[in-house]
N, C-alpha and C positions, 0 to 999 in steps of 0.2 A: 236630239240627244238630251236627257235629263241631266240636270247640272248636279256634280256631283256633292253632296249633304256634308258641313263641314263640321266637323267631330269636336263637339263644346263640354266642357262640364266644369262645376263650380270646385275648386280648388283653393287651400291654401301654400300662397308662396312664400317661398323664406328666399331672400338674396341677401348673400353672406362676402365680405370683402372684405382684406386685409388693409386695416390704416397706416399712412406711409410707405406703402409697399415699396415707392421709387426707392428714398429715402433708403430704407432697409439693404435693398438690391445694388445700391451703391456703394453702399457701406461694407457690404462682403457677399456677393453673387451664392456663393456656392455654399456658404452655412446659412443663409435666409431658404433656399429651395431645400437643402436640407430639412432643416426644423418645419417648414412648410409639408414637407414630405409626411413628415412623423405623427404633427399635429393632424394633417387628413387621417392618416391611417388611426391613431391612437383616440382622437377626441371625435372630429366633427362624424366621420361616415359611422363609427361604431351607434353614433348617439341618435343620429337621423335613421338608422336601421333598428336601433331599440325602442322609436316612435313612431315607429310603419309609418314613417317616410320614405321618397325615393330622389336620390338624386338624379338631377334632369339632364344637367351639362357644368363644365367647370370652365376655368379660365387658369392664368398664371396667380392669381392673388384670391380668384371669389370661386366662388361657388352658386349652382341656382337648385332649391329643392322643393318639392311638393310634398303637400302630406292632405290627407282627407278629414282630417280635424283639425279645426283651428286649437284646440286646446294643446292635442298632442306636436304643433309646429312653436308653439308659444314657449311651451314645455321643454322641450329640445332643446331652444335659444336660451332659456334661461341656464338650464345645465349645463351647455356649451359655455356659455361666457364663465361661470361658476369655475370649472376644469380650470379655465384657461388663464382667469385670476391665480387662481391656487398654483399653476406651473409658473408664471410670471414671476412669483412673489420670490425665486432662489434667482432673476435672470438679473442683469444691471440695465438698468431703466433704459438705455438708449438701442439695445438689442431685446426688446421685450416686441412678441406678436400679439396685438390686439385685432381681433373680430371687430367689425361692426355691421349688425345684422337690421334687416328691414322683415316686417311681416304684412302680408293683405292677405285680404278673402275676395276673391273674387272670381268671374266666367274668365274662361279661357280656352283659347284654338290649342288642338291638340294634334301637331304634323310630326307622323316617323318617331312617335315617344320624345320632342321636344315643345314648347309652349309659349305661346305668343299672345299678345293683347294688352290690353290697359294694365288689367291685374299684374299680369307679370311687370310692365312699366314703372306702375306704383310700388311694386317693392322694392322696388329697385330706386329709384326715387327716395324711399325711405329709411333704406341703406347709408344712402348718402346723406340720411341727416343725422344718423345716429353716431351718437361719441362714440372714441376707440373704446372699446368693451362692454357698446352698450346695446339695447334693443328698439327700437322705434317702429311703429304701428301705426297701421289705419282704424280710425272711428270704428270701422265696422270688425273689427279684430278685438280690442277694447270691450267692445257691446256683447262679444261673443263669448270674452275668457272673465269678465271681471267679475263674475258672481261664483268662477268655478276654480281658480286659481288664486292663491295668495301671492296675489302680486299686485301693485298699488302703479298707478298709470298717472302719469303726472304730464297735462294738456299745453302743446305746444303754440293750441293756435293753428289756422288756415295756412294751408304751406304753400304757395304757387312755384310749382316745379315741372320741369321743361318738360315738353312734349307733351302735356296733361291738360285740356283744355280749363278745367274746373281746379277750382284749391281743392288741394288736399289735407282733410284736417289727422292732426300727426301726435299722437302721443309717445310720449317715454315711459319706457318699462322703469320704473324701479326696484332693484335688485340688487343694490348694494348692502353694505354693514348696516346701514339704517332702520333695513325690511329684515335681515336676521335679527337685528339686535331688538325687533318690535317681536318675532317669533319667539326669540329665548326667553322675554317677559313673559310672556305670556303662557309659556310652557311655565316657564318657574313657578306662577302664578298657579297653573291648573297644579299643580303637585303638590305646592303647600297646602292648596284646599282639599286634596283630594280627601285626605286623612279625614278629617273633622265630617266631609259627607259620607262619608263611606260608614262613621259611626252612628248616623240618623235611622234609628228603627225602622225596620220595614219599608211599607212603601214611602214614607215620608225619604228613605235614605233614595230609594229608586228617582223619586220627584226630582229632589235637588242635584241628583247627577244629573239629570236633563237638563233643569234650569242653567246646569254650572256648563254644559258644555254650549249651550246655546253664548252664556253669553263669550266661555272665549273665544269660538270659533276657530279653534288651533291650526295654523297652516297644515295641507297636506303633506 
C-alpha cells in the first residue's frame, strides 16, 4: 500500500496570546471573557480577514493564524497592537488587555485545516518572547518585510527556546510613538518642501519630486 503524501506548504504563522491572562481571570472571571469576547470579534478576527488571513485554532487567551504573505501577517500584528493601544489608553492599567504576538515563515503539515511543525513552534516560541503589546519575529520574517514595511526591527540576539533544537534568532517590531513620531517628521518634512518643488519649472519641478520622494521614503 502506498504511504499516504503528507500535505506541506510554506506559510506564515502569527501565535497571538493574551499577557497575564491568569492574573486577569482572577481578578474578575466574567469581565476578562467578556472584553475577550469583544476584542476577538471587534479587533483581531475583523483584522486577520482584512489580510486574507485565516484563522486556524484558538485557545482561552491565544489564538493561532495563517496567512500567505509574510507582509500581510506582519501588517495585521502591527494594526492589531495599534487598535489595541488606542482602546487601552480610556482602561485603568491593571484591567488593560495586551496582545503579545509572535510571527515566522515557514514549511508546515497541514492535518483537517489545522497545522503542525517547527514553524508553527517557533511562533509560538516567539510569542512568548514578545512584551505585552508587542510583536517579535524570526530572521527570516525580518528579511522578508524590512524593505517593504515601515517598520524598524530591533535584534534580540540567538534565542534558545524549548523544543527547538537550533537558536532562534528573534527580533522586535518597533512600533511604538518613536516610529510614528519618525513618520510625522517626515511627513511634515515632505509638505514643507513640497511647495518650493512644485514651483521648479518644468521638468526640473518633475526631477526634484523624484529626488524629494526618494529621499523620504514616507511610511505606507
Amino acid at each position: 500500500m502506498a504511504e499516504e503524501r503528507v500535505e506541506r506548504r510554506l506559510t506564515a504563522i502569527l501565535a497571538a496570546d493574551v499577557a497575564g491572562y491568569s492574573r486577569l481571570m482572577g481578578a474578575d472571571e466574567e469581565g476578562t471573557l467578556a472584553a475577550l469576547k469583544t476584542l476577538r470579534r471587534e479587533v483581531a478576527d475583523p483584522k486577520i480577514k482584512e489580510h486574507r488571513g485565516r484563522i486556524v485554532n484558538t485557545t482561552g487567551d491565544g489564538l493561532l493564524g495563517e496567512f500567505a504573505s509574510v507582509v500581510d501577517a506582519v501588517r495585521c500584528a502591527v494594526e492589531v497592537q495599534r487598535e489595541m493601544a488606542a482602546r487601552n489608553a480610556g482602561v485603568r492599567a491593571e484591567r488593560r488587555i495586551h496582545f503579545r504576538i509572535g510571527i515566522n515563515l515557514g514549511d508546515i503539515i497541514l492535518d483537517d485545516n489545522d497545522i503542525f511543525g517547527d514553524g508553527v513552534n517557533i511562533a509560538a516560541r516567539l510569542e512568548a518572547l514578545a512584551e505585552p503589546g508587542g510583536i517579535c519575529v524570526s530572521r527570516v520574517v525580518r528579511d522578508q518585510v524590512r524593505d517593504k514595511l515601515a517598520i524598524s526591527f530591533e535584534d534580540m540576539g540567538d534565542q534558545q527556546v524549548k523544543n527547538i533544537a537550533r537558536p532562534v534568532r528573534a527580533y522586535r517590531a518597533l512600533t511604538g510613538p518613536g516610529l510614528l513620531l519618525q513618520a510625522a517628521l517626515a511627513q511634515h518634512a515632505f509638505e514643507q518642501s513640497l511647495a518650493f518643488y512644485q514651483a521648479c519649472p518644468g521638468d526640473a519641478g518633475g526631477q526634484a519630486m523624484s529626488e524629494l520622494a526618494l529621499k523620504c521614503r514616507l511610511p505606507a
